[in-house]
N, C-alpha and C positions, 0 to 999 in steps of 0.2 A: 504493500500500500504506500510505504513512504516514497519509492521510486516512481511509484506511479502520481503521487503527486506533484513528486519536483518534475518529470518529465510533463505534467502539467503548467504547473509553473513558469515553467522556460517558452511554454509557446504565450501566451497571453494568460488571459483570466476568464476572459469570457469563453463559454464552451462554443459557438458557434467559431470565431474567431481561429482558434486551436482548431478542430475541425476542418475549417476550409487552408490548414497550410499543409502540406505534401510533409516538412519536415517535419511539424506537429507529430502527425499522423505516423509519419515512423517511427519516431521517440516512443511513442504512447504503443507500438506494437512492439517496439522492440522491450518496452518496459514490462509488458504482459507475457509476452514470449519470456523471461527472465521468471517473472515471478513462477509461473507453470513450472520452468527446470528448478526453480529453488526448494517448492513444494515437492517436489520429487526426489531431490536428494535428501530431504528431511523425512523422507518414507517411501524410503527406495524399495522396498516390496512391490508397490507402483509398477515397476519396471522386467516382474517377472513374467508377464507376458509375451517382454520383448528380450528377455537373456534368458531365463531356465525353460519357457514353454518352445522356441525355436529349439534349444539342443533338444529336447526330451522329445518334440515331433520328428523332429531329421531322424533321431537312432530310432523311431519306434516304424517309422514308415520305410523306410531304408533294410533294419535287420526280421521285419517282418512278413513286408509286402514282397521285398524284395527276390525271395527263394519261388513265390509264387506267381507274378504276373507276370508271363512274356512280351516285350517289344514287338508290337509289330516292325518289320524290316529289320530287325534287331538292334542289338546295341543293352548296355547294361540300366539296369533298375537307378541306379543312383545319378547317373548323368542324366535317364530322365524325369526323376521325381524333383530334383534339388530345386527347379522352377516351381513346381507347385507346391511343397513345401512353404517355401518361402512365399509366395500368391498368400497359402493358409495364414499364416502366423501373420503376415499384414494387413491382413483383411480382418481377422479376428480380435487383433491387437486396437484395433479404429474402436471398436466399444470404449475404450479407458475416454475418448473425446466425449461419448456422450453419457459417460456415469459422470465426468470431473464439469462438462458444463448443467447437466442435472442435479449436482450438489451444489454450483455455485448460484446458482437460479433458488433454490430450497431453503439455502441456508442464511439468504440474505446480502449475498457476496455483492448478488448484482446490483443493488437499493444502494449499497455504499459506492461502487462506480459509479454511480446514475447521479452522483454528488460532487463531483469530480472534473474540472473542466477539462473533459477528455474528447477524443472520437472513439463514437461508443463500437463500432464495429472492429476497432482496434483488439477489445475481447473476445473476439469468435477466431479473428486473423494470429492473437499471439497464440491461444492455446492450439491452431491448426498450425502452427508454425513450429510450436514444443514439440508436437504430436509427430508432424515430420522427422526429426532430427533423433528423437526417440525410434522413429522405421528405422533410420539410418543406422543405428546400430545394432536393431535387427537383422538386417541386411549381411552384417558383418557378419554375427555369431551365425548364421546359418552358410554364408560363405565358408566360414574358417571350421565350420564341421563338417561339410560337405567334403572340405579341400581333404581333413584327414578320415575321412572313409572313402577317402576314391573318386570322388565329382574329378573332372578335369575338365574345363572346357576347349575348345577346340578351334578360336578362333583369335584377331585381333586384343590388344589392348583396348581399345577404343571401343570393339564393338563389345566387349565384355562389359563395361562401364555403360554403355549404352542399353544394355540390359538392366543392370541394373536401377538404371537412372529411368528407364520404361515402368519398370516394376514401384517405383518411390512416387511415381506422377499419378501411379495409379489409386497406389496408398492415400496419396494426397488427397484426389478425391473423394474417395471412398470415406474420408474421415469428414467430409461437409457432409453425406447424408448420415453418418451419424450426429453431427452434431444433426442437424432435424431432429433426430429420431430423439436428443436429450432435450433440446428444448421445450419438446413436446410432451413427454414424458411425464408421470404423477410423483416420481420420487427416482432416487440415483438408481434403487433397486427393476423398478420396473423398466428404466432404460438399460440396464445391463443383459435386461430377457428380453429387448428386441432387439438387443444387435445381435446375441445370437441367432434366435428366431428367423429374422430375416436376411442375416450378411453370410450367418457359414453356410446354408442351404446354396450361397454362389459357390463358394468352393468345391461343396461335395458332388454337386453337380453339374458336371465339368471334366474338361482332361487333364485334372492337374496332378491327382492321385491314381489314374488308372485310364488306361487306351480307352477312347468312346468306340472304335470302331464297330464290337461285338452287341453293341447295347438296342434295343427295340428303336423301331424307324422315329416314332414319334420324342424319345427319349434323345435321341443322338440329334434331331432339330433343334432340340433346348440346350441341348449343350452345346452345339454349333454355336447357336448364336448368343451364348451366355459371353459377357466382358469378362470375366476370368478367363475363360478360353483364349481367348482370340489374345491376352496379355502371357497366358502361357506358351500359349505357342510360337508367338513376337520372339520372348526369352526366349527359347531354346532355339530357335533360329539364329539370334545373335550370338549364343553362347556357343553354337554347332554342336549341341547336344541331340540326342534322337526327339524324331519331333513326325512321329506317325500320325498326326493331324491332317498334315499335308496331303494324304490320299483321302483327304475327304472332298468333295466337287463342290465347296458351296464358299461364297466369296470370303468371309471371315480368318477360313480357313485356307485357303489361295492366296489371301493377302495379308497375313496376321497382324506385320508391324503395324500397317494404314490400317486396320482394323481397329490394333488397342490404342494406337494415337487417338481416333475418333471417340470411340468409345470412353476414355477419359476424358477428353476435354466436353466431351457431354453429358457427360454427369458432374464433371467442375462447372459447368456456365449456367445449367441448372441448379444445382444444390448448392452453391455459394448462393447466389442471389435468395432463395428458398429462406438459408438459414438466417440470413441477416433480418429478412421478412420475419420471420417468427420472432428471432430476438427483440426487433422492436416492439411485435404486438408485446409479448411477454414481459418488457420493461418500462411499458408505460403505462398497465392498465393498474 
């Protein structure tokens, strides 16, 4: 709070004023963005969705899945899971966005910003900003476990980072429909049972854990055109990992990268705007 008030401070006094300057407005996300990682290293259990639940999926889907599902065109179990692994833990990990802005809506957080000559959307922006950089070290611990059970990828420097920087834009979005889903939400608890509810049912149905090839016609359309899909199979195209998607004939999957490019940036240009809409009804009624 005290950061967020001198970063108020410095731009004027008046909230409109501070609001209408760019540099305002950074101050005040970068001050938000701060306080979210402060709160986090002060209860860093926080953060085991994003260190202990990545290791504990990589070995569980890896030394289990792994003796039983064949490659289509071949290729081993861990070069192709380690993308949807990592898909899972990111997408699943986007709940902590909307338990931490359902607690701060609940508990009063937001009544005290709304005090504040801030720009008020700078709270949805720092916490989605925290929430980033917390994937990003997701990202890591499922790389650096991948890397010591076998993952290899098979291409560029460049295009390796480019997978992964695919897979973080996706995260990104994903974590403005949960903030939705907290804004919305009756209590911190009931937003943490719809992001399961509604976000892992993307994962599991999908190709991130297992070939769609063999699946019912109608089943293998939904995961065609499911965005985990078309963001998994992006990945392992750039990683040059096995990526039996490709024999599927429908555009998603013909074109993956342009597939999950679109597919994020439309659910960012949707659900950004969404969540700010809600924040407001929700902080000035």
């Amino acid at each position: 709070m005290t950061a967020i008030a001198t970063a108020a401070s410095k731009t004027g006094d008046e909230p409109r004023r501070s609001s209408a300057s760019v540099a305002g407005a950074l101050w005040h996300t970068w001050a938000m963005t701060r306080r979210n990682l402060i709160h986090i290293s002060r209860a860093p259990m926080q953060l085991s969705d994003v260190t202990i639940q990545p290791l504990v999926f990589t070995l569980l889907f890896v030394y289990i899945f792994g003796s039983g599902i064949p490659i289509p065109g071949g290729g081993r179990y861990v070069d192709y899971v380690l993308a949807g692994v990592l898909v899972l833990n990111l997408v699943s990990s986007t709940t902590g966005t909307a338990v931490g802005l359902s607690t701060d809506l609940h508990e009063g957080m937001m009544d005290r910003f709304r005090t504040l000559p801030m720009w008020r959307s700078a709270i949805l922006v720092g916490r989605s900003l925290a929430d980033l950089l917390t994937a990003l070290l997701c990202a890591l611990i499922v790389a650096l476990t991948g890397l010591a059970l076998g993952w290899r990828p098979e291409t560029s420097i460049a295009s390796i980072i480019a997978g992964f920087a695919l897979m973080l834009f996706f995260s990104y979005a994903v974590s403005w429909v949960s903030a939705c889903l907290g804004l919305n939400a009756d209590n911190p608890e009931t937003a943490a049972s719809f992001g399961l509810i509604l976000l892992l049912p993307l994962t599991f149905v999908s190709n991130a854990i297992v070939p769609t090839q063999n699946m019912p016609g109608w089943l293998q359309t939904i995961t065609t055109w499911n965005p985990v899909s078309s963001v998994v199979a992006a990945t392992r195209t750039l990683w040059g990992n096995p990526n039996p998607s490709h024999t599927i004939h429908a555009w998603p999957m013909q074109h993956p990268i342009p597939a999950a490019l679109i597919w994020s940036t439309l659910i960012l240009v949707i659900a950004a705007p969404a969540a700010i809409g809600f924040f407001k009804r929700k902080t000035t009624q």
